[in-house]
DSSP file (Angstrom, degrees, kcal/mol; ACC not computed):
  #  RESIDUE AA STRUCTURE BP1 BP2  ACC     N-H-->O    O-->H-N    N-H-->O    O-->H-N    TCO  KAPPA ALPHA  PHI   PSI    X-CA   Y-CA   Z-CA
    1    1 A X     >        0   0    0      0, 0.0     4,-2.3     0, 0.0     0, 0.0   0.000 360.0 360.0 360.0 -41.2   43.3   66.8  155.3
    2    2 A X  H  >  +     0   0    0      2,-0.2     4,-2.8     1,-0.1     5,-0.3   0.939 360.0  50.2 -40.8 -47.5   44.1   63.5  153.9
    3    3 A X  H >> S+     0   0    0      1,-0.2     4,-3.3     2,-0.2     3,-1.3   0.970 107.2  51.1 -45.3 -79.4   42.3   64.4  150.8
    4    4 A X  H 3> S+     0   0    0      1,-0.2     4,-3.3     2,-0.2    -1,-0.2   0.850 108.3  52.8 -44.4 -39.0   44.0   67.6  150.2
    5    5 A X  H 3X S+     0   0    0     -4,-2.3     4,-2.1     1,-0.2     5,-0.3   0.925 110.2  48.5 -56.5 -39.9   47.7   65.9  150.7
    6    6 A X  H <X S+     0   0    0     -4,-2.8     4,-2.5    -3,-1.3    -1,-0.2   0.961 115.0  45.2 -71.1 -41.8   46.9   63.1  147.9
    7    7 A X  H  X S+     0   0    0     -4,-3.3     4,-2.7    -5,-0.3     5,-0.4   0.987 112.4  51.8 -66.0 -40.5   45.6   65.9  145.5
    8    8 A X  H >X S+     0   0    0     -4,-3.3     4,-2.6    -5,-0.4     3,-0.8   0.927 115.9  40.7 -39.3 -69.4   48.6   67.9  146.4
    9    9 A X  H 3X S+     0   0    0     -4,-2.1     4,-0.9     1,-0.3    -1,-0.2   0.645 113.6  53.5 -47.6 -47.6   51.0   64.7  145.5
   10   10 A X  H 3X S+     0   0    0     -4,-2.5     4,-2.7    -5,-0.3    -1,-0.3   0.830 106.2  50.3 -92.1 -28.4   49.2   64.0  142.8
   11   11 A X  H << S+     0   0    0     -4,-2.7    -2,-0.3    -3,-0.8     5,-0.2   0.820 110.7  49.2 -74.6 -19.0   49.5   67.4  141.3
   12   12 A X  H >X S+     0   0    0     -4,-2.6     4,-3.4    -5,-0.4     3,-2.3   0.977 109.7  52.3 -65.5 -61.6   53.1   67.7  141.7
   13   13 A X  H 3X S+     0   0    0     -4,-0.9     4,-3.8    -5,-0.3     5,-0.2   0.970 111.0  45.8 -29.2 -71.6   53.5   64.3  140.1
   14   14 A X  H 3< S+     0   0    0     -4,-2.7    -1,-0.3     1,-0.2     4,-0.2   0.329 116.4  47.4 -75.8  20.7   51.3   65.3  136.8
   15   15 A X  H <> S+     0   0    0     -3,-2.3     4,-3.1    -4,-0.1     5,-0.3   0.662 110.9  48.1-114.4 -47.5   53.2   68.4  136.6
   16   16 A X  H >X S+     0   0    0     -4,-3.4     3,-2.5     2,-0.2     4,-1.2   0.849 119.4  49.1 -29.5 -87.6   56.8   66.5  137.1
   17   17 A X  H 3X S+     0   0    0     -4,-3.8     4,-4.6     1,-0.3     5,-0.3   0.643 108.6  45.6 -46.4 -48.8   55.4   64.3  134.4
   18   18 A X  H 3> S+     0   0    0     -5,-0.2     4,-2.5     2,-0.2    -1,-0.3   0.865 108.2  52.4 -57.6 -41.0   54.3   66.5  132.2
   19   19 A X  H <X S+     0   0    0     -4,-3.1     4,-2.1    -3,-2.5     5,-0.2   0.960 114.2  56.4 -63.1 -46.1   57.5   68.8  132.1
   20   20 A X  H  X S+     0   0    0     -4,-1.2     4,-3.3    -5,-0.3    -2,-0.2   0.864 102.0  46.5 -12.2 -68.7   59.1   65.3  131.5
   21   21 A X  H  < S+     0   0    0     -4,-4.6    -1,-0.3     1,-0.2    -2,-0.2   0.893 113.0  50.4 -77.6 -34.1   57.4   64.4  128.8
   22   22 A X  H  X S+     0   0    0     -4,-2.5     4,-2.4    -5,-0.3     5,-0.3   0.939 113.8  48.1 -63.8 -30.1   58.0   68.2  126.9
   23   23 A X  H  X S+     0   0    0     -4,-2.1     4,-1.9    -5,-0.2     5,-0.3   0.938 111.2  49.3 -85.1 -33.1   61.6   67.9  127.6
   24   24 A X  H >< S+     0   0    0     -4,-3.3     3,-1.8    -5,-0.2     2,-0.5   0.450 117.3  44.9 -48.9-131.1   61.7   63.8  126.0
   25   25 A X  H 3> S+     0   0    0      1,-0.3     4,-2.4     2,-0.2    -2,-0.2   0.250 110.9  47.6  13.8 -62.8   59.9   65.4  123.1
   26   26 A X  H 3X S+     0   0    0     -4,-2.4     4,-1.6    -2,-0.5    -1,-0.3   0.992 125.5  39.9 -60.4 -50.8   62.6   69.0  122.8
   27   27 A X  H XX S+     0   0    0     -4,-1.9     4,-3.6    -3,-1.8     3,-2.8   0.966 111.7  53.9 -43.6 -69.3   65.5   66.0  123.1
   28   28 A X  H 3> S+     0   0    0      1,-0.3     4,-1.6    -5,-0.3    -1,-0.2   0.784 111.8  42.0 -53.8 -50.0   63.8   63.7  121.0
   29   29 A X  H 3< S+     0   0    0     -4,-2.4     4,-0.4     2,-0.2    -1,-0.3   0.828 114.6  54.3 -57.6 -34.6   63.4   66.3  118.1
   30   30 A X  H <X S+     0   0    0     -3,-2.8     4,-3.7    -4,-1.6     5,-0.2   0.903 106.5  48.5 -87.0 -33.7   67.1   67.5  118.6
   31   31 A X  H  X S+     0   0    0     -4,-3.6     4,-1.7     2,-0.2     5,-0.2   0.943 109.0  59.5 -88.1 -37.7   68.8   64.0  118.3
   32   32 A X  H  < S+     0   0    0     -4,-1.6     4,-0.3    -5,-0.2    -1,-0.2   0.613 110.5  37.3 -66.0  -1.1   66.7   63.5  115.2
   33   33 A X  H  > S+     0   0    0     -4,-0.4     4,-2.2     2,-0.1    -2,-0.2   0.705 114.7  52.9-102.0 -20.6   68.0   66.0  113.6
   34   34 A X  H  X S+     0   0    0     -4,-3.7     4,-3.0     2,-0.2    -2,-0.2   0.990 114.1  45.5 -42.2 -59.1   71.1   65.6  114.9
   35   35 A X  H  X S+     0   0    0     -4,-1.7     4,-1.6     1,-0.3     3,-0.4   0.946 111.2  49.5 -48.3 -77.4   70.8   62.2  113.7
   36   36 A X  H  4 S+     0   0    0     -4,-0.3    -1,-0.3    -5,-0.2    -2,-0.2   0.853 105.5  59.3 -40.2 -60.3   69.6   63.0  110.6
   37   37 A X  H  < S+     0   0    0     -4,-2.2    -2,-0.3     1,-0.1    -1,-0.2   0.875 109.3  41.6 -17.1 -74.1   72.4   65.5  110.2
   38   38 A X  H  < S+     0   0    0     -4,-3.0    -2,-0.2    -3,-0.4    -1,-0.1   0.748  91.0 106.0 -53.3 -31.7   75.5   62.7  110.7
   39   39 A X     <  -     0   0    0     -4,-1.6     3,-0.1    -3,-0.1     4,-0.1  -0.255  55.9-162.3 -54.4 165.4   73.4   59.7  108.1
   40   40 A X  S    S+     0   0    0      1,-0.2     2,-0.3     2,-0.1    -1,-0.1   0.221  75.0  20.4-109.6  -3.5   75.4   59.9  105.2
   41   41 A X  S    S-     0   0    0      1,-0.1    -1,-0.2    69,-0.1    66,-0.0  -0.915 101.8 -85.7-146.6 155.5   72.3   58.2  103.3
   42   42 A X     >  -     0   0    0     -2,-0.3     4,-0.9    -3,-0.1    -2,-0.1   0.002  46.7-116.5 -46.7 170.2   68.6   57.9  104.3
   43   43 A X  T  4 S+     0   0    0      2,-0.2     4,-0.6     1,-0.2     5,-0.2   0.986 111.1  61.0 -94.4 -67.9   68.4   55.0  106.6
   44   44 A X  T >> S+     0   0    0      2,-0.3     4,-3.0     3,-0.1     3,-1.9   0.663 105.9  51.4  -6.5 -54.1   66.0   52.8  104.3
   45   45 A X  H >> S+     0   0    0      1,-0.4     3,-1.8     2,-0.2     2,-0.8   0.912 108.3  51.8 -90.7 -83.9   68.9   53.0  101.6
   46   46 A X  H 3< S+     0   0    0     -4,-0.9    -1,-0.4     1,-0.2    -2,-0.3   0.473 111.4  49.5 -18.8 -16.3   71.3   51.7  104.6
   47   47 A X  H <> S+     0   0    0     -3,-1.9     4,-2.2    -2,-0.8     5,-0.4   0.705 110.0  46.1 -73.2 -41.0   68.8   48.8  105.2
   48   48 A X  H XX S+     0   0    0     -4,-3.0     4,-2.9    -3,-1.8     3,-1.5   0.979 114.9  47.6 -58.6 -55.4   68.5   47.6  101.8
   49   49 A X  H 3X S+     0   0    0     -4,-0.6     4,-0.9     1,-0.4    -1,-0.2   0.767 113.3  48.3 -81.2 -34.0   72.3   47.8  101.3
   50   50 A X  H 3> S+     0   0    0     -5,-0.5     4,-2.1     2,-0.2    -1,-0.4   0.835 116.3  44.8 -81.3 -19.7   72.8   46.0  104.6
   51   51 A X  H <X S+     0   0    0     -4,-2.2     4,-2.0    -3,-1.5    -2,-0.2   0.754 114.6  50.3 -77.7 -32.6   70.2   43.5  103.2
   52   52 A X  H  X S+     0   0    0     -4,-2.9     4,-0.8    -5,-0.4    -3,-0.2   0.740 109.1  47.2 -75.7 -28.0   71.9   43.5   99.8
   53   53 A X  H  X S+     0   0    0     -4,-0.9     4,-2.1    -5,-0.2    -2,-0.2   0.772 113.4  51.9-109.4 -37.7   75.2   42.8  101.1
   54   54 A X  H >X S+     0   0    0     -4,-2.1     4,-1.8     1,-0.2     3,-0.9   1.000 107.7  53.8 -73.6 -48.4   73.6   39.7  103.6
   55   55 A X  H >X S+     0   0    0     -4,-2.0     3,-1.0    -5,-0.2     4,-0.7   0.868 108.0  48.7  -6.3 -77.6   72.0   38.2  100.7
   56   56 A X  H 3X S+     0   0    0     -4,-0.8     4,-1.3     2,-0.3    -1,-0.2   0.574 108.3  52.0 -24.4 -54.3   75.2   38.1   99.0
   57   57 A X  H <X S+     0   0    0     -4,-2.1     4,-1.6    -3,-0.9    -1,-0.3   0.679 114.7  41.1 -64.5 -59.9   76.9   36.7  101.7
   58   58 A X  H <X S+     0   0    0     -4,-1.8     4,-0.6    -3,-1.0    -2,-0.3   0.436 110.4  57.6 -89.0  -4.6   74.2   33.8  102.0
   59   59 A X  H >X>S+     0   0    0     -4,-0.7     4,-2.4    -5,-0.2     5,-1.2   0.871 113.6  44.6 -97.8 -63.8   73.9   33.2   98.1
   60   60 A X  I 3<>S+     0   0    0     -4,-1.3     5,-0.6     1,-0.3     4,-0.5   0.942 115.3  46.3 -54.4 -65.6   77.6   32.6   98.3
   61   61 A X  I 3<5S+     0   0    0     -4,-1.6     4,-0.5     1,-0.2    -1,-0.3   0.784 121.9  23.1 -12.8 -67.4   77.6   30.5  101.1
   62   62 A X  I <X5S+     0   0    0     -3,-0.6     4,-2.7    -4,-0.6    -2,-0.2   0.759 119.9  46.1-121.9 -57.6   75.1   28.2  100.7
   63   63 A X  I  X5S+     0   0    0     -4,-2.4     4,-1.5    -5,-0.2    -3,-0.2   0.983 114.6  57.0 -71.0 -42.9   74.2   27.6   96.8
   64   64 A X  I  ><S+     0   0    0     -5,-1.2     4,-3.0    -4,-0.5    -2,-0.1   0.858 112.9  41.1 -48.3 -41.7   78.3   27.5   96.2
   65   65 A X  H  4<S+     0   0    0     -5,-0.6     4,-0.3    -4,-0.5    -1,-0.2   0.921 109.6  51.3 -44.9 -67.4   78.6   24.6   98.7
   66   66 A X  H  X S+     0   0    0     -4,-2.7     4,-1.0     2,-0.2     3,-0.4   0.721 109.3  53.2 -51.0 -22.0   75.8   22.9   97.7
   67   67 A X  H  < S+     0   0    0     -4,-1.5     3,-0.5     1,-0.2     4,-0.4   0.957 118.5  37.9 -68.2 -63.5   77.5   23.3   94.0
   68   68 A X  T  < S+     0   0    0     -4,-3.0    -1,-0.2     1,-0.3    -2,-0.2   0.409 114.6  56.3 -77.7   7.5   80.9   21.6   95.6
   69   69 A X  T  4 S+     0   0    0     -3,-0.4    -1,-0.3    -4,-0.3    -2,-0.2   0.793 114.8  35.7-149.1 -64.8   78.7   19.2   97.8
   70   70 A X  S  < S+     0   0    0     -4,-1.0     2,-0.4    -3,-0.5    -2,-0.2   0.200 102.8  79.9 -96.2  13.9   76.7   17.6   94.5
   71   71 A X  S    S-     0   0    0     -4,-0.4     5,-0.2    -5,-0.0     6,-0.1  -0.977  96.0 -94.5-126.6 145.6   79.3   17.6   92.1
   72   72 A X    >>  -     0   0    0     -2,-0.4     4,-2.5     3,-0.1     3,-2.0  -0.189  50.2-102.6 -59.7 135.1   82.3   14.7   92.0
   73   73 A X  H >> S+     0   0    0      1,-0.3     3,-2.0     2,-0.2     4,-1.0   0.828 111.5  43.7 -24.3-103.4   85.4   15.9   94.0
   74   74 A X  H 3> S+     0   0    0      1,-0.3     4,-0.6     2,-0.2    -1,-0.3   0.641 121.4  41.0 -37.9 -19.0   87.9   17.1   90.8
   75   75 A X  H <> S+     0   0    0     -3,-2.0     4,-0.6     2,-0.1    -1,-0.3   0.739 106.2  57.9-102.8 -17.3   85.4   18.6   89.1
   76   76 A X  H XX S+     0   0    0     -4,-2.5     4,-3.7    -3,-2.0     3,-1.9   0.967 101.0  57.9 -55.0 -62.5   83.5   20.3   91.7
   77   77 A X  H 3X S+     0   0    0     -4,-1.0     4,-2.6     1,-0.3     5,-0.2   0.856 109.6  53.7 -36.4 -62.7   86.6   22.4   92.9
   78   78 A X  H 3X S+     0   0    0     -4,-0.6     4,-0.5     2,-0.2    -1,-0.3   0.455 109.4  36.5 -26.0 -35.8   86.6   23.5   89.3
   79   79 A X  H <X S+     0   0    0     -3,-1.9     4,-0.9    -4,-0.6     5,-0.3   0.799 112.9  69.5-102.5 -48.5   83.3   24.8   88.5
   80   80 A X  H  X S+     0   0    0     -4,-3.7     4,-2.5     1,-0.2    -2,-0.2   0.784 100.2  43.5 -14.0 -71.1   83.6   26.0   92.2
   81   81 A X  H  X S+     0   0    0     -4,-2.6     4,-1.3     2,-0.2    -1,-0.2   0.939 116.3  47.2 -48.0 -53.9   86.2   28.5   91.4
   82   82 A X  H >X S+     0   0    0     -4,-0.5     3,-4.9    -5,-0.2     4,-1.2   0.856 110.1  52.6 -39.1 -89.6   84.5   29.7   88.2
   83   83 A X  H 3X S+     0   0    0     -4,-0.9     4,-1.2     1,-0.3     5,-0.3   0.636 116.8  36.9  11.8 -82.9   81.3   30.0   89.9
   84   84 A X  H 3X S+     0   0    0     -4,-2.5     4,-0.7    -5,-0.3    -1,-0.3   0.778 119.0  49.8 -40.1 -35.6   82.8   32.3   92.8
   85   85 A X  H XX S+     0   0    0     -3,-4.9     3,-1.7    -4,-1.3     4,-1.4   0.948 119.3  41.2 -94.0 -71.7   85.2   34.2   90.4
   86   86 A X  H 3X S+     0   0    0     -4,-1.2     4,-0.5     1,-0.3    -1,-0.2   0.781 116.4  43.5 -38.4 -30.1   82.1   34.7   88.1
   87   87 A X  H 3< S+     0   0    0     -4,-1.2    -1,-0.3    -5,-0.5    -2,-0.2   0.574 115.2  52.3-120.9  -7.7   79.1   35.6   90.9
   88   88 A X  H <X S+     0   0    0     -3,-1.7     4,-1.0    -4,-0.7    -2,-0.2   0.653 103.7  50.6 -88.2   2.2   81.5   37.9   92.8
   89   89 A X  H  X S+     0   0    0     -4,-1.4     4,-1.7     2,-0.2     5,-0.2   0.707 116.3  51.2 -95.8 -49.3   82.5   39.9   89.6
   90   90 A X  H  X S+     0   0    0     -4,-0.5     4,-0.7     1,-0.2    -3,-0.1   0.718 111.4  43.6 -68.0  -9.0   78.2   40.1   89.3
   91   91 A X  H  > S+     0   0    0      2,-0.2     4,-3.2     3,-0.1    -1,-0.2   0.739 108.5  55.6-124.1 -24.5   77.7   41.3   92.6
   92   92 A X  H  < S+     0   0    0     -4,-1.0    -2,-0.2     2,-0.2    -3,-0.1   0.751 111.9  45.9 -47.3 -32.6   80.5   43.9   92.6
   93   93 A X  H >X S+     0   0    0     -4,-1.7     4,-1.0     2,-0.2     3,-1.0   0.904 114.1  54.1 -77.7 -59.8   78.8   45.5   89.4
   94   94 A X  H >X S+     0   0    0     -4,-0.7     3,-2.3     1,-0.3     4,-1.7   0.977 113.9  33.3 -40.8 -77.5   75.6   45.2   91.1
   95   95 A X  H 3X S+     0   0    0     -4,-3.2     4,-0.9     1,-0.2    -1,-0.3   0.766 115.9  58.3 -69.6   3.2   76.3   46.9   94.1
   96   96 A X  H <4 S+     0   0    0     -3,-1.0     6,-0.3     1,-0.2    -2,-0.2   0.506 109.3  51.0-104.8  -6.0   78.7   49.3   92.3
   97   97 A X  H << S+     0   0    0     -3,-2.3     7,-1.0    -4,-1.0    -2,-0.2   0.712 119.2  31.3-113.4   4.6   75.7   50.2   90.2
   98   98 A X  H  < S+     0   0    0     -4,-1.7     7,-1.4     5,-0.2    -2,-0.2   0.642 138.9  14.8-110.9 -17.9   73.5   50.9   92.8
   99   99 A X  S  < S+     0   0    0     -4,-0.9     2,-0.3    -5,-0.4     8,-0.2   0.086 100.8  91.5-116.6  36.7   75.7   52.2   95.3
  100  100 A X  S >  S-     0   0    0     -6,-0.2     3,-3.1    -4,-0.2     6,-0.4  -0.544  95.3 -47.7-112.7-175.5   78.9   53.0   93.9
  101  101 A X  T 3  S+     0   0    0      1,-0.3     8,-0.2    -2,-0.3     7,-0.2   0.776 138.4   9.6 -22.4 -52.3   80.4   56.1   92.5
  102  102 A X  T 3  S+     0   0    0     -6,-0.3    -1,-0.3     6,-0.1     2,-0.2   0.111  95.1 141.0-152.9  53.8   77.5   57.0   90.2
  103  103 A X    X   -     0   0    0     -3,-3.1     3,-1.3    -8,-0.1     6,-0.3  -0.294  65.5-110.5 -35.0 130.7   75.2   54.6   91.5
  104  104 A X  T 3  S+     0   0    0     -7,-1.0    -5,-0.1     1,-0.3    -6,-0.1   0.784 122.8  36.5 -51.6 -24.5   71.7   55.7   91.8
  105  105 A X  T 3  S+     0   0    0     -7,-1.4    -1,-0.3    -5,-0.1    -6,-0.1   0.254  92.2 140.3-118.2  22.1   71.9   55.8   95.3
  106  106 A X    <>  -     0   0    0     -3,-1.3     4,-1.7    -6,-0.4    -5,-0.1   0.298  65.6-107.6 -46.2 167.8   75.9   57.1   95.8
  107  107 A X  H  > S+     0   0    0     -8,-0.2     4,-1.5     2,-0.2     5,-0.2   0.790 115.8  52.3 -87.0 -12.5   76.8   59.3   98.2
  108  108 A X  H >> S+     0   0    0     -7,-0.2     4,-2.0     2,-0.2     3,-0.8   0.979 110.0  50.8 -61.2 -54.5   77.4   62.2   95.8
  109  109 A X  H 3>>S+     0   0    0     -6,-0.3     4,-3.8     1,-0.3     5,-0.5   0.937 107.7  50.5 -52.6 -51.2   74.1   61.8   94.2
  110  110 A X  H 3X5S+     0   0    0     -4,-1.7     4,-0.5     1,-0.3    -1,-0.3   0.786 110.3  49.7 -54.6 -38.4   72.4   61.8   97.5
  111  111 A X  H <X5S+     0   0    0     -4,-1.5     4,-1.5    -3,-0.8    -1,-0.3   0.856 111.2  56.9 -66.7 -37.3   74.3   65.3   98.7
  112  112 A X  H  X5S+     0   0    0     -4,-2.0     4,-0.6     1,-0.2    -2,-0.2   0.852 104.8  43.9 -59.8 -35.8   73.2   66.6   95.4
  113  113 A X  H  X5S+     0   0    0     -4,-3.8     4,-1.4     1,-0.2    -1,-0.2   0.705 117.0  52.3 -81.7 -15.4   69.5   66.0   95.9
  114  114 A X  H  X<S+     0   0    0     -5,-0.5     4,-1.4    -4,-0.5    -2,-0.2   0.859 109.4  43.5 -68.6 -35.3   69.9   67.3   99.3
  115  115 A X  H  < S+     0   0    0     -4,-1.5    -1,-0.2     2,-0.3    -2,-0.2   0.762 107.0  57.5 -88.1 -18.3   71.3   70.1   98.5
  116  116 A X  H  < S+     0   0    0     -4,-0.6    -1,-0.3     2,-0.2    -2,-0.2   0.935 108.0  61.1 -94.3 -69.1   68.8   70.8   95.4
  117  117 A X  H  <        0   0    0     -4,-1.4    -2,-0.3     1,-0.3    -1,-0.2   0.778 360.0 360.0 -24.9 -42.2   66.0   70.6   98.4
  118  118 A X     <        0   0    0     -4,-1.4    -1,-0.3    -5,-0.1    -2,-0.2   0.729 360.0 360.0-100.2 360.0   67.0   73.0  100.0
């Protein structure tokens, strides 16, 4: 009688589990299209661009410093400001040619290619 209770209890279990795991799975499909549905660009392109932008960030940081750091005080400040005025003007054009208005990866193009898919 023992027996029969644990198989009992154990089939209840793998059947709980199993309806589980089909309803994870129906969820799991709807919130990635959902998901998918909301992006306004593919995620990849939204890592690179977050990758692009820390780069950027740390280029500026770190070599500009090191510029004011290793060059004598009045003149450092000076090529400092160039430097900055000059390598944000480069990285604005950069990202505004790969993700700006008619960037290769804009957000118009990207609705366009969607939309051309379908």
């Amino acid at each position: 009688m023992l027996t029969m209770k644990k198989r009992r209890i154990k089939s209840v279990l793998e059947s709980r589990h199993e309806a589980f795991d089909s309803m994870l799975l129906r969820v799991s499909k709807r919130r990635k299209e959902s998901i998918e549905k909301i992006m306004l660009r593919p995620f990849s392109q939204e890592i690179l661009r977050c990758i692009f932008i820390i780069f950027i960030m740390l280029l500026d940081t770190f070599v500009l410093l090191q510029i004011l750091l290793d060059v004598p005080k009045p003149f450092g400040f000076i090529l400092f400001a160039i430097i900055i005025v000059v390598a944000l003007y480069v990285e604005i054009r950069i990202y505004g040619s790969i993700w700006g208005k008619n960037g290769c990866w804009s957000l118009d193009h990207y609705r366009k290619t969607k939309k051309d898919n379908k």
